[in-house]
C-alpha positions in Angstrom: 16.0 -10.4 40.0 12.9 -11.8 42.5 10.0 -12.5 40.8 7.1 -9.7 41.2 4.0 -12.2 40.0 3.8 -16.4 40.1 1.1 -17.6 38.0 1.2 -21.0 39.5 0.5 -24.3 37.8 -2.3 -23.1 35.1 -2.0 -24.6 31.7 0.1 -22.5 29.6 -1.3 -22.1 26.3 1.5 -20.1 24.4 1.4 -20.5 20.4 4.9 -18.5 19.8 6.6 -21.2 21.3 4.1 -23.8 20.4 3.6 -24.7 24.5 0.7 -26.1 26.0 1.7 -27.3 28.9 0.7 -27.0 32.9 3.5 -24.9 34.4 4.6 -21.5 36.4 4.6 -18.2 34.5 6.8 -15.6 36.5 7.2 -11.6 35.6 9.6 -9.0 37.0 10.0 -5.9 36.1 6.7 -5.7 33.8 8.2 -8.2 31.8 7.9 -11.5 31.8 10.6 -13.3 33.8 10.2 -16.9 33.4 8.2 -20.1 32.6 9.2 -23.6 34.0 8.1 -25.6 36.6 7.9 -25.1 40.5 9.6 -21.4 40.2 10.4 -20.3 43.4 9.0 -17.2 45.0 10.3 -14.5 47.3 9.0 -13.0 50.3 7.9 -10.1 48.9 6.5 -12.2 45.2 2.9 -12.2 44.9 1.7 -16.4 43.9 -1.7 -17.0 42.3 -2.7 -20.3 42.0 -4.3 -20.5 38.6 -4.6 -24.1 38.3 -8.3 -24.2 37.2 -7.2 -21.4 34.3 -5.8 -21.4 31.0 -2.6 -18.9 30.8 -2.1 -17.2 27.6 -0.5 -14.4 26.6 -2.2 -11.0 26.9 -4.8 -11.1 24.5 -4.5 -8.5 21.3 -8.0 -6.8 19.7 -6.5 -5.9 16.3 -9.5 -4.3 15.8 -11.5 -1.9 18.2 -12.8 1.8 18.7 -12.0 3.4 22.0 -11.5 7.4 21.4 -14.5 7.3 24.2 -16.0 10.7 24.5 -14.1 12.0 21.6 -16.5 9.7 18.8 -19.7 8.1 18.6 -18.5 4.9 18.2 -16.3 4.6 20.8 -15.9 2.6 24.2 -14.4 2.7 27.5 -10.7 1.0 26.8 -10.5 0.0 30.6 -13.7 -1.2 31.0 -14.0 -3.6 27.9 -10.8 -4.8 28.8 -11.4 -6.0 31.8 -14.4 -8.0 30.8 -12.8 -9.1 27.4 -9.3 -10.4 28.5 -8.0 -8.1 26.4 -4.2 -6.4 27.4 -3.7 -4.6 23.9 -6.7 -2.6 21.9 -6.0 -1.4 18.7 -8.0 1.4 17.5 -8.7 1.2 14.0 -9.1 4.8 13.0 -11.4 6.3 14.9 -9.5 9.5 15.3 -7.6 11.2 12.2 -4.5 13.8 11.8 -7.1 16.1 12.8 -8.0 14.6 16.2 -4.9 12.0 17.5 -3.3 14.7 19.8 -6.8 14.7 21.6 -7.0 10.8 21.7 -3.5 10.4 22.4 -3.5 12.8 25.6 -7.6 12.1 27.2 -7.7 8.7 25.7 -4.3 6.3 25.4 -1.8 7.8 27.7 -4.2 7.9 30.9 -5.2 4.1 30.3 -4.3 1.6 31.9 -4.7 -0.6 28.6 -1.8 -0.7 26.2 -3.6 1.3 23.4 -2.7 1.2 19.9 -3.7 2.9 17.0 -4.2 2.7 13.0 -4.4 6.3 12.2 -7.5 7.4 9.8 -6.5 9.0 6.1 -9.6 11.2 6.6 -9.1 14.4 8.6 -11.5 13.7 11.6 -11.9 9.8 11.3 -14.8 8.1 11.8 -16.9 11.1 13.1 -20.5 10.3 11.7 -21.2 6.6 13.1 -24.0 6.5 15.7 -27.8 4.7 15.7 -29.0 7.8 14.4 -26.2 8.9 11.8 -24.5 7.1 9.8 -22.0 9.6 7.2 -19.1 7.5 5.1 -16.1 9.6 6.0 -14.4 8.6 2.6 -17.2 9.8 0.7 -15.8 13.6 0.9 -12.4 13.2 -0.3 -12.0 16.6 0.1 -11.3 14.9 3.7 -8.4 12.9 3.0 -5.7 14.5 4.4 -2.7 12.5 2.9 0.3 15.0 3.9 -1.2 15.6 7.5 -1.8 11.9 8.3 1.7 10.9 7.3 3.3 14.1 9.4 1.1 12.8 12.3 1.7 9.0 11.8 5.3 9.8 11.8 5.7 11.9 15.0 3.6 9.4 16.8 5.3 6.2 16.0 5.4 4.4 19.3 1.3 4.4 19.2 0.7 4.4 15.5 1.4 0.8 13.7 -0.7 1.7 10.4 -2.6 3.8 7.9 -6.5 3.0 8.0 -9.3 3.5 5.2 -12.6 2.4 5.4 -14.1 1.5 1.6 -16.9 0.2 0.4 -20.8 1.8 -0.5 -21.2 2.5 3.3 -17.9 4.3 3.5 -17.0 5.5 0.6 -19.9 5.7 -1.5 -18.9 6.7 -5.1 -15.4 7.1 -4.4 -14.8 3.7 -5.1 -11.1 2.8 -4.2 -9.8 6.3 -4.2 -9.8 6.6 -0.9 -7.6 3.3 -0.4 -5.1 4.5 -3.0 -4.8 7.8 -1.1 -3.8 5.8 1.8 -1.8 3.7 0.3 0.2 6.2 -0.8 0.6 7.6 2.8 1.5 4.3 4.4 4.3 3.8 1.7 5.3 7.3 2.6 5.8 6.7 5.9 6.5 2.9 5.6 3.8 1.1 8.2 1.0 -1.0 6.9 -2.6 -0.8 5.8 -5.8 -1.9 7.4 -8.9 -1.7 4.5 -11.9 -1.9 5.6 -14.5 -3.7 3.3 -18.7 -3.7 3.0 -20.4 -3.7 0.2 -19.4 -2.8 -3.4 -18.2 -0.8 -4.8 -15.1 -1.5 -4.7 -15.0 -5.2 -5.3 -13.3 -7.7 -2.9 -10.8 -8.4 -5.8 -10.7 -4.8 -6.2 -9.3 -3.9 -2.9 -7.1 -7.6 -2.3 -5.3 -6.1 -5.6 -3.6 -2.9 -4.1 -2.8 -4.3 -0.9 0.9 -5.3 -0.3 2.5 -8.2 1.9 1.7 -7.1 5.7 -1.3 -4.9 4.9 -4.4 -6.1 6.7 -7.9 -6.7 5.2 -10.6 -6.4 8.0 -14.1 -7.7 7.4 -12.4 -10.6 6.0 -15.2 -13.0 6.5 -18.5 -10.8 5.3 -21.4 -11.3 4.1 -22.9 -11.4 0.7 -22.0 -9.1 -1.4 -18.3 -8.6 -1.1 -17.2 -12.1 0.2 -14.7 -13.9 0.0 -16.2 -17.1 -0.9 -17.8 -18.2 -4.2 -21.5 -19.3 -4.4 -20.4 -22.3 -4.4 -18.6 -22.4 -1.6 -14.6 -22.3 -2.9 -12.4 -19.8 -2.2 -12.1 -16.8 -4.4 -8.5 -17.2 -6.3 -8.1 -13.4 -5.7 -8.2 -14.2 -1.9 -5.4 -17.4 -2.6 -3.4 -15.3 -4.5 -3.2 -11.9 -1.6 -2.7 -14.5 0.9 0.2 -16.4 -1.2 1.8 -12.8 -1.3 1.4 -11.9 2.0 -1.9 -9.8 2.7 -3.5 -10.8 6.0 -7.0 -11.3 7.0 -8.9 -10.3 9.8 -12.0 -11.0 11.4 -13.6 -7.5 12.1 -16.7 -8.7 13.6 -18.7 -5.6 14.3 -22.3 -4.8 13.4 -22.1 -5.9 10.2 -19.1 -7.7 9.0 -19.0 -11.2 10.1 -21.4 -14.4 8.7 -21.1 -18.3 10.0 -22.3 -19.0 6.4 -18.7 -17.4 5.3 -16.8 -18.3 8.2 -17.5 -22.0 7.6 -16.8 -21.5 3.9 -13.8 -20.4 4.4 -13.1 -22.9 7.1 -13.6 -25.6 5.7 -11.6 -25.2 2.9 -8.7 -24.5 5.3 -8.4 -21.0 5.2 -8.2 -19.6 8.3 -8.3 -16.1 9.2 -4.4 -14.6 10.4 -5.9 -12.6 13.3 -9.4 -12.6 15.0 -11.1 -9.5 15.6 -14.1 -8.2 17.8 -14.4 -4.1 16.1 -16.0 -3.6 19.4 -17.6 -0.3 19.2 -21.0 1.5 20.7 -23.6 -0.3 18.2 -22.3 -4.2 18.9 -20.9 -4.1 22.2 -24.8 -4.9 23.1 -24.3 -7.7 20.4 -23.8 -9.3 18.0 -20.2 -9.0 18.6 -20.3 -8.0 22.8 -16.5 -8.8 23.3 -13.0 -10.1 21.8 -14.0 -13.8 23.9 -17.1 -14.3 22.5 -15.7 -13.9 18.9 -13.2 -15.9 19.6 -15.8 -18.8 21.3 -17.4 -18.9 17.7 -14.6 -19.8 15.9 -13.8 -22.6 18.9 -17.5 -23.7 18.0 -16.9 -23.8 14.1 -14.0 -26.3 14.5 -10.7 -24.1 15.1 -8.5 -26.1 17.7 -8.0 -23.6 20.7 -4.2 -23.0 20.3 -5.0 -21.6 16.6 -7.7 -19.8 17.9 -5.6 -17.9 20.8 -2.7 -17.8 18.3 -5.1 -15.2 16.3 -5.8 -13.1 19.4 -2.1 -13.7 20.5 1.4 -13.7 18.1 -0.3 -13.5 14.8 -1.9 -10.0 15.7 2.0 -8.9 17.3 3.1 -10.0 13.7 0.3 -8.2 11.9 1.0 -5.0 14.1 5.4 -5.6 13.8 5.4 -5.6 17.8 7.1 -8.9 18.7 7.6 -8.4 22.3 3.7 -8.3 22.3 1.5 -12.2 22.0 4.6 -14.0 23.8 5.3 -15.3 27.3 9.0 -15.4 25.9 11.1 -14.2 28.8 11.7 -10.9 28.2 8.7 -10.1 26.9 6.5 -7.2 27.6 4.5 -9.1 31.0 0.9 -9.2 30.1 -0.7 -12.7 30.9 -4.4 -13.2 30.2 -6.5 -16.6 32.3 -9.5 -18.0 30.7 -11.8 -21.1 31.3 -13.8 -22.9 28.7 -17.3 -23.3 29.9 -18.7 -26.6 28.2 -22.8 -26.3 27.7 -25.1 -25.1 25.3 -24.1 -21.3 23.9 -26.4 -19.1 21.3 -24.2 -16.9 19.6 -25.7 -14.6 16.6 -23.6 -13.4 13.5 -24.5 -10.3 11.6 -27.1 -11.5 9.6 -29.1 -12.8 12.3 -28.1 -16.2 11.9 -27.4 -18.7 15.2 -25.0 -21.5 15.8 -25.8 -23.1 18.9 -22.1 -24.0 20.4 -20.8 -26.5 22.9 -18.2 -23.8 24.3 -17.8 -20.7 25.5 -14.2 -19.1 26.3 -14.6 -16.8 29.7 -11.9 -14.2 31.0 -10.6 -15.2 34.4 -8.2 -12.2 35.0 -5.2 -10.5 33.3 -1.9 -9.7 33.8 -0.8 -5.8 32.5 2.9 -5.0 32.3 3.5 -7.9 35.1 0.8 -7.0 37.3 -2.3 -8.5 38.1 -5.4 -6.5 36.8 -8.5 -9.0 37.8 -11.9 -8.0 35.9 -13.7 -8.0 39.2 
């Protein structure tokens, strides 16, 4: 089959096959075709030379909110995307069995993004999140909606990859874990994962790592005081070796208010590294401190991380996390998204949660992507 795309001569950064090499990346088909050297184009193949560039595969958000228009919280899919490098955003339960049919018809299927989606316990999803109201929607657990979400997450299986809670005194209030068990219960039903979402107690960090099963995904992973996952002084919590020894992954989740260099480094720097990293891009941090899935992944490029393990969290960990292998890989036959960055060297303020700065000597940039095999340049 001729070759659609060349991506000529950039240097292929590709964790699932541990390459990092300069060489061709070719797609056909909306997959990708081919990666070697020197591939040969046909009359009618389109050739970028991407020599200055850094090819990886399409970048994954595991965590973001675009039902735009149908939430407070949410963004334009498209228009993040373009700017972020991102190919695949995964909603994280902005919309509920009350309100998917909505977000899957205005929302994913007229994007041009591959959208994904963890589907909400609670009726509506996150419906009360804006600078002006902020409701816990697993406060009211007259609003989990256990048999609906699992007759919803089961008709809408090639969107929906997992269950989503959010816990914590924001979210849940006096519920405690409650909520998390009711979804827990619904994502066994209807065997996908979990993503918890974690902010202050209670429920306890232990609390929540204890339920969760091998695959399930704890976002916020790298908070701030309280509900950390780091000791006071400094060591990692054994509740947070033990979920990881059993399988739970951990996830970034940047947002407003869920990511600290003081835990990051922490963590870092006693070798535990987050599984996927996150932006939870949404209406009250696309402005900052988060802005974009780039710039959280330029921090942890700044605190140490080598740049294949940080590309390997936005790439085939996340296609693990979400049980979509033919995502994160420029495997042939995989599904042909591409994304090019640069890595600008200088002098970078970036801000966590808290308000603290790290002054970094990098910054990762989005040159361009490539959706189902076709170039989709930000500009």
């Amino acid at each position: 089959m001729p070759f659609d795309l060349i991506l000529r001569g950039g240097r292929v950064v590709d964790p699932s096959q541990k390459l990092d090499a300069v060489t061709d990346v070719a797609f056909a088909g909306g997959k990708v075709a081919a990666v070697g050297t020197a591939l040969k184009a046909d009359p009618g193949t389109e050739v970028r030379d991407v020599s200055q560039f850094i090819v990886t595969p399409g970048l994954i958000d595991l965590h973001t909110h675009v039902y735009w228009g149908g939430t407070s919280l949410g963004i334009d899919a498209e228009e993040f995307c373009r700017l972020s490098g991102v190919t695949t955003a995964v909603d994280t339960g902005s919309a509920g069995p009350g309100n998917f049919a909505g977000f899957r018809k205005h929302v994913i299927e007229p994007s041009q993004v591959r959208i994904l989606a963890y589907l909400h316990v609670s009726h509506a999803g996150i419906f009360g999140f804006s600078h002006r109201i902020m409701v816990g929607e697993s406060e009211e657990l007259r609003l989990m909606n256990p048999i609906e979400a699992a007759k919803v997450a089961d008709a809408n299986r090639d969107l929906i990859v997992g269950i989503k809670v959010r816990v914590g005194l924001h979210s849940s209030g006096t519920s405690g874990a409650v909520p998390l068990d009711i979804a827990l219960e619904v994502a066994g039903e209807v065997g996908m994962p979990l993503m918890a979402h974690i902010d202050h107690p209670p429920p306890s960090y232990e609390e929540v790592l204890a339920r969760l099963r091998p695959g399930d995904v704890l976002t916020h992973a790298f908070r701030p005081f309280p509900n950390t996952p780091a000791t006071a002084q400094g060591t990692v919590k054994k509740a947070v070796l033990d979920a990881r020894e059993r399988g739970v992954l951990f996830d970034i989740g940047h947002g407003k208010g869920s990511f600290a260099f003081k835990t990051a480094r922490a963590m870092l720097a006693n070798g535990f590294y987050p599984d996927t990293i996150s932006s939870d891009i949404h209406q009250l941090c696309i402005d900052g401190p988060a802005f974009d899935q780039v710039t959280t992944l330029s921090k942890f490029l700044c605190m140490g991380m080598e740049l294949p393990d940080v590309i390997a969290a936005s790439t085939v960990n996340a296609a693990m996390a979400l049980r979509r292998p033919e995502l994160g890989s420029l495997k042939p036959g995989s599904v042909g998204d591409a994304t090019l960055i640069s890595v600008k060297q200088g002098q970078f303020d970036y801000e966590d949660v808290v308000g603290e700065h790290l002054i970094g000597d990098r910054k990762i940039v989005s040159e361009g992507v490539v959706i189902g095999g076709r170039w989709w340049h930000p500009n």
